[in-house]
C-alpha positions in Angstrom: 31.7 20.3 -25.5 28.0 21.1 -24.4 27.1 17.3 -24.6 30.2 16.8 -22.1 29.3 19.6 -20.1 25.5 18.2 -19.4 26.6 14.8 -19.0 29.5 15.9 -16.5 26.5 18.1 -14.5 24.6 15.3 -14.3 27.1 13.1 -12.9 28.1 15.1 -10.2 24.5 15.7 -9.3 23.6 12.1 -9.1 27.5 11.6 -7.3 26.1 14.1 -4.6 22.5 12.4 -3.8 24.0 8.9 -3.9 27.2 10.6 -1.1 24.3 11.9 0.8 22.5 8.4 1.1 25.2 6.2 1.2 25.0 5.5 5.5 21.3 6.2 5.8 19.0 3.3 6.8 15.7 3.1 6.2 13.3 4.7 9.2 11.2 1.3 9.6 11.2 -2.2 8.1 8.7 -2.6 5.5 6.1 -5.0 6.3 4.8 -6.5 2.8 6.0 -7.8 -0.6 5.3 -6.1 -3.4 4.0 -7.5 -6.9 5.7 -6.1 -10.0 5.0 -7.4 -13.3 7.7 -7.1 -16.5 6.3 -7.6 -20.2 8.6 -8.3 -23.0 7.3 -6.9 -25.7 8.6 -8.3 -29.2 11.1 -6.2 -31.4 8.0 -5.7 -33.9 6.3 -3.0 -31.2 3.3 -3.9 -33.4 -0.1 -1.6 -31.8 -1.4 -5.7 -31.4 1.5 -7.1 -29.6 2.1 -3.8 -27.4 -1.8 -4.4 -26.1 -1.3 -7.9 -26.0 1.6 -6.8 -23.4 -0.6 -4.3 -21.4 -3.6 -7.1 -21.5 -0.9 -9.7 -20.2 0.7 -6.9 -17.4 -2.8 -6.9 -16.0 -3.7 -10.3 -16.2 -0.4 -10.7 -14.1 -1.3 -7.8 -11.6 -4.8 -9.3 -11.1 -6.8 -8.2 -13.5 -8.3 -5.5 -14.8 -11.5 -5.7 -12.6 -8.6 -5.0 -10.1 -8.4 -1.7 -10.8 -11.3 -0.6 -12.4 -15.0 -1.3 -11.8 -17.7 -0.7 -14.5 -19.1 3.3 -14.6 -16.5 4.4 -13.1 -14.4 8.0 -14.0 -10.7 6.5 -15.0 -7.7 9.4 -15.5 -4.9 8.2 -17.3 -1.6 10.0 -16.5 0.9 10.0 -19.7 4.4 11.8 -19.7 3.7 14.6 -22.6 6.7 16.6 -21.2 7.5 19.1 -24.1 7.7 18.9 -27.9 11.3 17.3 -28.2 9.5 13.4 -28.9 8.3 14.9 -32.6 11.0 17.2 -34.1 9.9 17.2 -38.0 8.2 14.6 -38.4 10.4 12.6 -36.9 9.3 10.4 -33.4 11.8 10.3 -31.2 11.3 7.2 -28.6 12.3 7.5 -24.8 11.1 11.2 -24.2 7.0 11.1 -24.0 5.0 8.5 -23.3 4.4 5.6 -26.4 0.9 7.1 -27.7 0.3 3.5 -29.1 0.2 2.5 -25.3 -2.1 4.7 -24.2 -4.1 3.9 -27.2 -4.0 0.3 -25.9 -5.6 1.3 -22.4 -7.9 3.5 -23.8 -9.5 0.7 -26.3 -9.4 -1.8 -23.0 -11.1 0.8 -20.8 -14.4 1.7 -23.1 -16.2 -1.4 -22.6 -16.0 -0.6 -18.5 -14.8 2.9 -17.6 -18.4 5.7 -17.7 -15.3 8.6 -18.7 -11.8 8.0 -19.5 -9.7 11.5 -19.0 -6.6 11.3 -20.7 -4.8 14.6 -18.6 -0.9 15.9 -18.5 0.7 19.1 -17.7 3.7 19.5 -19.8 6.4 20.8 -17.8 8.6 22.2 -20.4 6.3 24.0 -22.4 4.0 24.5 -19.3 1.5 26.9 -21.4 1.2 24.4 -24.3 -0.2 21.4 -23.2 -2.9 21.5 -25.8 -0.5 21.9 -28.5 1.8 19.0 -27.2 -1.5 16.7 -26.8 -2.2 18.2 -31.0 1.6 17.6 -31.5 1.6 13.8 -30.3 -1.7 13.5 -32.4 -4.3 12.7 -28.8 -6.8 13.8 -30.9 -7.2 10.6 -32.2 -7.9 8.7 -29.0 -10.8 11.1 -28.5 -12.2 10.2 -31.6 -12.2 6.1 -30.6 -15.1 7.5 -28.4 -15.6 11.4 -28.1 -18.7 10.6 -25.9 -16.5 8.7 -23.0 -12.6 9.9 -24.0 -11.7 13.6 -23.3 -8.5 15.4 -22.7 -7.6 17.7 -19.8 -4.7 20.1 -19.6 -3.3 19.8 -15.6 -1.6 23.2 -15.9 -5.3 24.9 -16.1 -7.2 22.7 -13.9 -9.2 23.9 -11.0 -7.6 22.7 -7.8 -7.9 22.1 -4.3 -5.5 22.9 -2.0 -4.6 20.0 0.6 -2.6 19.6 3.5 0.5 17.4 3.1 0.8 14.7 6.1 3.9 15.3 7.7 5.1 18.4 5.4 8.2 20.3 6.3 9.0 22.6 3.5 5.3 22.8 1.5 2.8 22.2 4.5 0.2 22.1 1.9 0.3 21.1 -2.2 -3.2 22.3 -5.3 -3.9 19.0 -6.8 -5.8 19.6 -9.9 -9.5 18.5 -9.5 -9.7 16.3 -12.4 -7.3 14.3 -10.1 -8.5 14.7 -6.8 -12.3 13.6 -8.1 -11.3 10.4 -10.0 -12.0 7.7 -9.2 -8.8 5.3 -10.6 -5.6 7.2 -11.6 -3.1 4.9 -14.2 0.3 6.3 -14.2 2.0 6.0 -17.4 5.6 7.0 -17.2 8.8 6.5 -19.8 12.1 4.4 -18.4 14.5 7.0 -18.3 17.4 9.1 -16.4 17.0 12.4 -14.8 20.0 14.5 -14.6 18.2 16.0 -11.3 16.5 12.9 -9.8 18.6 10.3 -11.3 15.9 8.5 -12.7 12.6 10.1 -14.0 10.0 7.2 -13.3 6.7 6.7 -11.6 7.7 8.8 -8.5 8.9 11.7 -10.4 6.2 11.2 -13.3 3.7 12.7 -11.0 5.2 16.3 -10.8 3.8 16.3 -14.0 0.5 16.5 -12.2 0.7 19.3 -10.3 0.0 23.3 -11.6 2.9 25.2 -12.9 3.7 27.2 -9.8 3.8 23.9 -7.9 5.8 22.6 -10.1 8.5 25.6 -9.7 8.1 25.6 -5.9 9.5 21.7 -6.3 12.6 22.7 -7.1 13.0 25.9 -5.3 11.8 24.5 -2.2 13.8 20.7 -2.8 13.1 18.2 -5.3 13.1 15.3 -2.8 10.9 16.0 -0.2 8.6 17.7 -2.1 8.0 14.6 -4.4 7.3 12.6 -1.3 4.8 15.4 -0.5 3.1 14.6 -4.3 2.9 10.9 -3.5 0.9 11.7 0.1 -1.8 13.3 -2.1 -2.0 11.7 -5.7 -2.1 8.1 -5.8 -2.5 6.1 -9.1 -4.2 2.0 -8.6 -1.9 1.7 -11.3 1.2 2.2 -12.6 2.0 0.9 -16.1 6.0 2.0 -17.2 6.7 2.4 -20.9 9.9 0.8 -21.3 9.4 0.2 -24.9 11.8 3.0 -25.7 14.2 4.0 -22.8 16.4 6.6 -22.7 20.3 7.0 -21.3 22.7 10.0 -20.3 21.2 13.7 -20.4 17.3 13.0 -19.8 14.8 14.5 -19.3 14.6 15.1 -22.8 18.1 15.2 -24.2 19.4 12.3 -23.6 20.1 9.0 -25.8 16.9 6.7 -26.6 17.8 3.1 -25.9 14.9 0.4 -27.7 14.1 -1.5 -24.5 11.1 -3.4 -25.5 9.2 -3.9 -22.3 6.4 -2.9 -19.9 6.4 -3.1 -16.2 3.4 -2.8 -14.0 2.5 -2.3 -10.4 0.7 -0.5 -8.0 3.4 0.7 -5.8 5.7 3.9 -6.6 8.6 2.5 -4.7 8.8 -1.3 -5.9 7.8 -0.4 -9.5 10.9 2.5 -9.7 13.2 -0.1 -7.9 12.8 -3.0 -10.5 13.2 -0.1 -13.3 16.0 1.0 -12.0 17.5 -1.9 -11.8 16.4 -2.5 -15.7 18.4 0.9 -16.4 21.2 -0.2 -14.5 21.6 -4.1 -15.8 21.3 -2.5 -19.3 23.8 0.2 -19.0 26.4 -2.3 -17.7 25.6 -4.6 -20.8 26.5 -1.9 -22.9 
């Protein structure tokens, strides 16, 4: 009965936003195509073939020279959401981010990147983002280099407030400073649903970024504007989506993980959450 109940909220939800946009046109014609690059990765998931995939996603997107330029400070962004990946020893795909693919970018980075900064703020267990990086076993990315790799909780970051261009609920947002000094970002969120926000991709990934009283203030004060307000302020070079796992009905983190075995890759929000989507969608249907 619970599992119908969540499943029924989350449809309404999504039944509302989509009634809400149905006649609204866009405010201005956008000007530009946008590159987005998909990676099948094969059934093995093998920690070769899954950086093979991340190496080929850049290659497609440019390179990695791209992106990154050598000495520089690189912050990868994974989704470390809460504890309900690991339950007993047992991984569940489709809730946190692969740690096999940020292992990938990590070992790619080191022979360029001065400092790579692996940082998250969980948003379910908001005080325990240390424990969910020891949980998901991050230590060991820190030990391929403990001299260039280190890992930052979000939630307890120093921040700066800013103001938000064009703001008209928060007129101003704290970014953490571990953010706001780096100089490349790499989003790395999951392919899944959101029973709030439909899907949970590389636009709503980055709420993730922001302190735990901004994170509250989201929702209290609307989800959807105040995740446009995020993407005025933080902007990853990169956005690399784990789709190697997805994950269907109830997510965040209680819905159904569906194997998926792909990566997509981009560098804008919009274009890389409409081709996901469409993934989601075209996969759904085939069920």
């Amino acid at each position: 009965f619970s599992d119908g109940l969540e499943l029924l909220k989350m449809e309404l939800s999504i039944s509302v936003y989509f009634e809400k946009m149905k006649n609204r046109k866009p405010s201005r014609v956008y000007g530009k195509k946008e590159r987005v690059a998909i990676e099948q990765i094969p059934v093995t998931q093998s920690e070769s073939e899954i950086r093979k995939g991340v190496e080929n996603i850049l290659k497609k997107l440019g390179g990695l020279s791209r992106f990154v330029q050598k000495g520089q400070t690189v912050v990868i962004k994974p989704n470390i959401v809460s504890d309900h990946g690991l339950k007993d020893g047992v991984y569940k795909g489709g809730i946190v981010t692969d740690i096999r693919l940020i292992k990938s970018l990590v070992e790619i980075l080191l022979p360029v990147a001065k400092t790579i900064v692996i940082a998250e703020g969980s948003s379910i267990n908001r005080s325990e983002t240390s424990k969910m990086f020891r949980h998901y076993g991050y230590e060991n990315l820190v030990a391929l280099n403990p001299r260039k790799v280190k890992l930052v909780d979000l939630n307890t970051d120093e921040t700066v407030e800013k103001p938000v261009p064009g703001g008209k609920r928060m007129l101003s947002r704290r970014i953490p400073l571990t953010l706001e000094k780096a100089d490349v970002i790499i989003s790395v969120p999951v392919l899944k649903i959101h029973f709030a926000a439909t899907v949970s991709l590389s636009i709503k990934h980055l709420q993730g970024a922001v302190p735990p009283m901004e994170k509250y203030m989201s929702h209290f004060f609307g989800l959807w504007q105040t995740l446009v307000n995020i993407h005025h302020l933080i902007k990853p070079k990169l956005i690399l989506l784990d789709g190697l796992t997805g994950q269907e009905d109830f997510g965040p983190v209680s819905g159904t993980p569906k194997r998926m075995n792909l990566l997509i890759g981009g560098t804008n929000p919009v274009a890389v959450d409409a081709t996901a989507t469409i993934t989601l969608v075209v996969s759904v249907n085939a069920d």
